[in-house]
Structure formats: structure tokens, C-alpha cells
N, C-alpha and C positions, 0 to 999 in steps of 0.2 A: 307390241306383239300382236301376229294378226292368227286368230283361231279360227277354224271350223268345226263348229260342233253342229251333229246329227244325233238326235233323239228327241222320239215323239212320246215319251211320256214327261210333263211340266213337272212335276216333283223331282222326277231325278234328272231334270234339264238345270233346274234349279239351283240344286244341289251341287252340280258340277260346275256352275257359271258363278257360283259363293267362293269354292274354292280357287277357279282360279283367278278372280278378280283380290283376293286376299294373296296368293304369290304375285302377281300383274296388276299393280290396281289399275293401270292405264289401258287393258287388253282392249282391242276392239276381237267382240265376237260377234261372229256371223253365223246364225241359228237356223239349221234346215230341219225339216222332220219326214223328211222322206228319202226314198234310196233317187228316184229320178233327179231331185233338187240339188243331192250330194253328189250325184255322176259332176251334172253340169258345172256343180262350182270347183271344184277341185280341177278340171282344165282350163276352166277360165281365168280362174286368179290364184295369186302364187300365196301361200299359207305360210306361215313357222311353224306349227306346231296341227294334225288332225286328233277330232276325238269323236268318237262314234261309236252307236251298239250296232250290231247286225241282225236285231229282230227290230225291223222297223217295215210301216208302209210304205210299196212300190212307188206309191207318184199322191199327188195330193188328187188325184182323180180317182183313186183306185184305194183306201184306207185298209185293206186286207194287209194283216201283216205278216210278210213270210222272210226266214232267215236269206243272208245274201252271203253265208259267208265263201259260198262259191266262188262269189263275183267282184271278192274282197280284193285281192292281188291284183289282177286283171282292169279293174275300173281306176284304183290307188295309183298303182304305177304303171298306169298307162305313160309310155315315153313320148305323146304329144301334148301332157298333161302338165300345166304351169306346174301345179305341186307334186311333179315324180319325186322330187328326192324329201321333201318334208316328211320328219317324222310323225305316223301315225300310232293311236291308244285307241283299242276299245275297250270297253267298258261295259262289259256285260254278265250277265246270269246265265248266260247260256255256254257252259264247259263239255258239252256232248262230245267235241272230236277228241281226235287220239290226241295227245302229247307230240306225236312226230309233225301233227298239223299246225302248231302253236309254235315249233321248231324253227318250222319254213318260211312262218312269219317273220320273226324274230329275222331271219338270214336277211328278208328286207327292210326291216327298220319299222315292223307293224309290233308293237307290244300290246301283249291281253293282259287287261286288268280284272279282275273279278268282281263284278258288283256284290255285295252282298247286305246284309243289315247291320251289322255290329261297328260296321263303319273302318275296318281294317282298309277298305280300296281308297281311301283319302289321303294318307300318308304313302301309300303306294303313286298315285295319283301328281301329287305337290312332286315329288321327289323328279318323276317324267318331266313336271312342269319346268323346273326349274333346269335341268340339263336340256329341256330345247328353248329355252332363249335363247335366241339371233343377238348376233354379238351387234354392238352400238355402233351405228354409222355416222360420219359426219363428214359435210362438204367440204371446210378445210381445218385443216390444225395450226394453232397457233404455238410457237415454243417460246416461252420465258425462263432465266435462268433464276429470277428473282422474284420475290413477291411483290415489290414494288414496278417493277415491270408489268406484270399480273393485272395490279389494280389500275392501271395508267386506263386502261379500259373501259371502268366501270361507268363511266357521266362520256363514252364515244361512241359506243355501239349502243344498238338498237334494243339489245335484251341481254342482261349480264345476271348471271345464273349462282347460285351459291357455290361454294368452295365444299367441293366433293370426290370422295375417289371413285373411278370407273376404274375398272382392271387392275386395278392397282396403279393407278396413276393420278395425281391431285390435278383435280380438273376442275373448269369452269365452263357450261356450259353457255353460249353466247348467239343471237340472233344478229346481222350485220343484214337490209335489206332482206330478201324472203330464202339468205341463206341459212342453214344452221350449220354451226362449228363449236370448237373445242378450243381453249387456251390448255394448254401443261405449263405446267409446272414443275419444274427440274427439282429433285430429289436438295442438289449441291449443283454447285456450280463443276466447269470442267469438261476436257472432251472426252472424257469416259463417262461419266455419268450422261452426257447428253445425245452423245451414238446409242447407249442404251436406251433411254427413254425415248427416244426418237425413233429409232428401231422398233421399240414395241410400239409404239403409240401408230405409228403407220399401216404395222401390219394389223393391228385391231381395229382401230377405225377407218381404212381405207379410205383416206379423202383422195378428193380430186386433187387441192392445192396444200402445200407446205409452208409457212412464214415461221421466221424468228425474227422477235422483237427484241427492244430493250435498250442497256448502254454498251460504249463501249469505250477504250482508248483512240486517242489520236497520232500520229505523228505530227511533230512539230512542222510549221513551214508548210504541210500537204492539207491541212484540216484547221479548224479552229472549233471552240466553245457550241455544240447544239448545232452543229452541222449534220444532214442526218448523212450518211453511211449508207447507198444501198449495193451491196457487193456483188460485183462482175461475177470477178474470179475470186475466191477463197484460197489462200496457200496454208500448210501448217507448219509454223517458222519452228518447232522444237524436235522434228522427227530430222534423226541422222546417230552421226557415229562420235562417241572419244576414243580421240588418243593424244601421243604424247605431242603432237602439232596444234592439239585443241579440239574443237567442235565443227566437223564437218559436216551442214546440214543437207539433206535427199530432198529434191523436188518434187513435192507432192500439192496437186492444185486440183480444186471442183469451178467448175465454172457453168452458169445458169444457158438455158438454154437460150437460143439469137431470140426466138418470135418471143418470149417475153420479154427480153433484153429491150428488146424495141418499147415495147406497149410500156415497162417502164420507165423509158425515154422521154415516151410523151406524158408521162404523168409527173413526172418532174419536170418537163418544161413550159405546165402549164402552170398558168399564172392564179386560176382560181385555187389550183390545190393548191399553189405556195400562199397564199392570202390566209387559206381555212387551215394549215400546219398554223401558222404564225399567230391567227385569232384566238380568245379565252386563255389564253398560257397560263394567265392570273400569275406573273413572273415576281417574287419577293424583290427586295432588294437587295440582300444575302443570296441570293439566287444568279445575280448579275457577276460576268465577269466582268474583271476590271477595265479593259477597252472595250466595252461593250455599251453603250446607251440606250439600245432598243434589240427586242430579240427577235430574230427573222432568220431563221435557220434557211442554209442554203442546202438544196438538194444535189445529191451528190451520187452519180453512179462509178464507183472506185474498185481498187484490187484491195480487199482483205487481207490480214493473217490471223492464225488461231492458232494458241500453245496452250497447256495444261497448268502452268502458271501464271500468278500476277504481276505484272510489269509497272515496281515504284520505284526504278534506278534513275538518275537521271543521265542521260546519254546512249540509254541501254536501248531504245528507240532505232536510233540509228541502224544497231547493228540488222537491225529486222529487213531494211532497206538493199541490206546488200543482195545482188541480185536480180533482185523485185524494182522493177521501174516503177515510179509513182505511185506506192505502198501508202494509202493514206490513214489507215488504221487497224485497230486490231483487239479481239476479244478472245472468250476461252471458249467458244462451242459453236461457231457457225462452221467450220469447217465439217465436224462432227456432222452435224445438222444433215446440210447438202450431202456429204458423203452418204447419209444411211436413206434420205430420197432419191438420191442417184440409181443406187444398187438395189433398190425395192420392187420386187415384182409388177405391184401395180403401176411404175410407174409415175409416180405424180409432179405436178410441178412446183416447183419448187423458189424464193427468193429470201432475202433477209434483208434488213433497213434500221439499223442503230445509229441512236445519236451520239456522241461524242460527251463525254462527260470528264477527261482528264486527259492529261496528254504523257501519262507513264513517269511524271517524276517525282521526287522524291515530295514534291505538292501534292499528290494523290490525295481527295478526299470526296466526300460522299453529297455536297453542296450541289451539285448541278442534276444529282440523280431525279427528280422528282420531275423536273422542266422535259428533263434527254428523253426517262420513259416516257412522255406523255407526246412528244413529239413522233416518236416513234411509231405510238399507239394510232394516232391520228391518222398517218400516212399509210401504215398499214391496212385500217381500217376501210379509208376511203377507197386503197387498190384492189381490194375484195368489193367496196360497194360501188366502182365503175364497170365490175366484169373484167379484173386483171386477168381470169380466168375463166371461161366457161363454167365452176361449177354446179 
């Protein structure tokens, strides 16, 4: 949080830089003590949060001190001024004007706090502080639907942050190269829970890029064991109609956009990034499918599907195929995913890259999960640290 505080007496500068490093312990403040020092920085750089008296000295050349609250509206929200819309507090002993003065302020976002001694203006004070935090920014979002998804991360990126909630949302803050981002963590699995969380998580931290990680299903014949998954197009194979013919499903598909489509073209058909997915795996031997002797996950740019159910029928696969030419797999939340960065105001771009951990039958089991996230985690990682994206 970045502050501007004016006032030139050190005790009660003091005073106000205790409190709000106790709501903020991370604040950067920036201390002026004059009305000249406070014009200039207020259009030069953009603030969250102002706090200032209005009996202070003109300029550091001039220490006479005279009220400015004339010059209070006029200098603040100046509209060539980085910080017109940031909210401003004074803080002052000085209550001479009317009520209707204090009014007009308020109409633009200036609150008077009253200084006084008994210490009432500090809970006053906290209370400002804490509704002008600037909501949490981050370069990109990562979406896991699992916790073991989550930690596939921890020993791949560059800085992996504790398990904490922002917004209500269970996060891990993460450094990949001199970006900073965000993993989520999905409440439950599913495309309702993950439209939501996806949804929110966009609009509060407005990243540049979108990823979802983790596992998923294969179809037979189209995919095999730790194939990673990174999906064109997205269909959702369980939206349509019953009746007494059966299950008539609606064509509903998100598809990523061409210029990354490309860029991640060339990151799968490079040879270093297949060597560095394939390297460290530390692979069990229980971890090994059975026609498998070495694991070298092949990279894969395919059509998805996403249904709100778990798929452990055997042959049930199939039917997901009808329609969909070369459907090579399919999980419960990417379509969700893409869908809520599709439609997102800001925009962002968006892909997803799951490994293959079972192929939907009645075999279904949790043995390959630990290998699939970690591959996943890998290629993800390194498509954020080659500049998948600008951001």
C-alpha cells in the first residue's frame, strides 16, 4: 500500500505512521511536510490511500504556517493529477469551518478526522485505513482443482508462498522469473464451483494471464499415461436435453486464442522443454504404468471436454467422442475456467495443460496423480517463465 502523508509536526507524524504500519505492516510511506512538497507529489505519483493536516508550511523555504484548506479540493483533485481519484484523510485540530464545508468534502472522497488527545481519532483513523486497501494484484492466476495439484509447485517455481486466504479465496502466493502470481485453489472440484472461483478470482486480481493446472482423464486410443493435455478447444460434453429418445447434448465450446495457440506450438515442440517436463520426475515404481519403462510425457495440443461428473464407466468414454473429432481427454473445470476469462472484462489470456492420470474406467485410481500434477506444474511454469505472455 502506497501512502502520502503531510505533516510537519514529528510526534503526531509519528503517531500516524505507528498506526498505520500496525493495519499495513508492509506500507510504503512517503513523508512530506509542506503544502509545496504535497502539491507536487500527489500529480506525480499515483497513491491508495492520502493523509494530511491543513495547517502546515507553504514550502520548505518558507516554514510559516498557514491553513490551505482553501486549496484542499483544487490541488487533490486536480484532474491532471496521478492521484485524482485516491482517497484522501485529514487529520486535524483545526474544525473552524461550517459543517456544510466538511459536506463537500466528503461529496469527493476527502474525510476529516479530528485530532484530538484522548486518542478517539485512531480507531477513526484504522477503520479509513483499512477500507482504502487497493485490492491485490497479480500477473497471472494459476487454477488448481486439488491440493495435490497446488503443491506439484512447491520445489518448481521460483518463490512458493504459504497457504492463505485472499478474498476469500485459498491461495498461494508464487514468484516464477520477476513475475508475481497467484495459485487457487478450488473450494471442490466441478464446473460450478470453478466458474465461481474463477470468476471471482479474475475480477479481484486482474491478471494479465489465466492457467489451469493439474490431472485429468484420457480417452483410450487418443491419449496414454502422463501425456500432458494442453487444450485447443474446450467442449462441455454434459450440457443438453432428456427425453424419452435419451440424452441430446448442445454444442457448447471455448477455444484459446490463435497468437497463443502458436507460442504454445512452439513450446511443445521444443525439445529443451520436453527434456526439462521429463527430468527430476523421481518416478516410483508403483507410479509406472504397465507398458511404460521410462516416463517421457509427450506434449500434446488437443480438443478437451468438461462435465460436472466423474467418468469411472468403462466404455463411457466413447460416448464423449461422438461428434467431437479427436476428443483426447477430459476433466471437470477447464471448460468453466476459459469460459469465465473469456467473458471477463479485462480480458485476459487464457490456456490450460493437464496430464492424463486415468483413462475413465472402471480402473480409475489415484496412482499416477503425484507424476501428472508435477508435469503439469512444470510446463506451466516454464510457459510463464519463457514470456507465454507479456505479463
Amino acid at each position: 500500500m502506497n501512502i502520502l502523508l503531510l505533516e510537519d509536526k514529528i510526534e503526531k507524524r509519528e503517531e500516524i505512521k505507528q498506526i498505520v504500519l500496525e493495519i499495513v505492516s508492509g506500507a510504503k510511506i512517503k513523508e512530506v511536510m509542506n503544502w509545496h512538497d504535497y502539491s507536487r507529489q500527489i500529480v506525480e505519483t499515483k497513491f491508495d490511500l492520502i493523509l494530511l493536516d491543513l495547517l502546515v508550511p507553504r514550502s520548505a523555504r518558507d516554514p510559516h504556517v498557514e491553513d490551505h484548506h482553501l486549496q484542499l479540493v483544487e490541488t487533490t483533485r486536480e484532474f491532471g493529477s496521478k492521484s485524482f481519484r485516491t482517497p484522501a484523510i485529514v487529520i486535524t485540530e483545526y474544525l473552524e469551518e461550517s459543517e456544510e464545508y466538511f459536506i463537500d468534502l466528503n461529496k469527493v472522497d476527502i474525510n476529516v478526522i479530528s485530532f484530538d488527545s484522548n486518542g478517539e481519532w485512531k480507531d477513526a483513523l484504522k477503520l479509513k485505513i483499512l477500507a482504502a486497501q487497493p485490492k491485490p494484484k497479480f500477473k497471472f492466476v494459476i487454477f488448481c482443482a486439488l491440493a495435490i495439484e497446488v503443491n506439484a509447485y512447491e520445489n518448481v517455481v521460483d518463490s512458493y508462498g504459504d497457504l492463505h486466504t485472499i478474498s476469500g479465496l485459498l491461495c498461494r502466493e508464487v514468484m516464477i522469473a520477476d513475475q508475481k502470481g497467484v495459485i487457487v485453489q478450488a473450494s471442490r472440484m466441478g464446473l460450478v464451483t470453478a466458474a465461481v472461483t474463477a470468476s471471482f478470482a479474475i475480477e479481484r486480481f486482474e491478471p494479465r494471464l489465466v492457467c489451469m493446472s493439474g490431472i485429468c482423464g484420457g480417452v483410450p486410443q487418443e491419449s496414454a499415461i502422463y501425456d500432458l493435455l494442453i487444450t485447443d478447444v474446450c467442449h462441455q460434453h454434459d450440457v443438453g436435453k432428456w427425453s424419452d429418445e435419451g440424452f441430446k447434448s448442445e454444442h457448447y465450446d471455448v477455444q484459446i486464442d490463435n497468437d497463443i495457440r502458436n507460442k504454445l506450438e512452439e513450446l511443445r515442440a521444443s525439445v529443451s522443454v520436453q527434456n526439462l517436463i521429463a527430468e527430476n520426475l523421481s518416478v516410483k515404481k508403483s507410479e509406472y504404468p504397465f507398458e511404460l519403462e521410462e516416463v517421457k510425457p509427450k506434449l500434446r495440443i488437443v480438443s478437451t471436454s468438461s462435465g460436472s461428473a466423474v467418468i469411472a464407466e468403462e466404455g463411457k468414454t466413447a460416448s464423449l467422442s461422438v461428434g467431437q473429432r479427436k476428443l483426447a481427454g477430459f476433466d471437470m473445470e477447464i471448460f468453466a475456467v476459459y469460459e469465465a476469462a473469456r467473458l471477463a472484462a479485462g480480458k485476459p489470456t487464457f490456456f490450460a495443460a493437464k496430464s492424463v492420470v486415468d483413462d475413465g474406467d472402471k480402473n480409475k485410481g489415484d496412482r499416477f496423480h503425484r507424476v501428472g500434477s508435477l508435469v503439469s506444474a512444470k510446463f506451466v511454469t516454464e510457459a510463464i517463465r519463457r514470456g507465454i505472455v507479456d505479463v
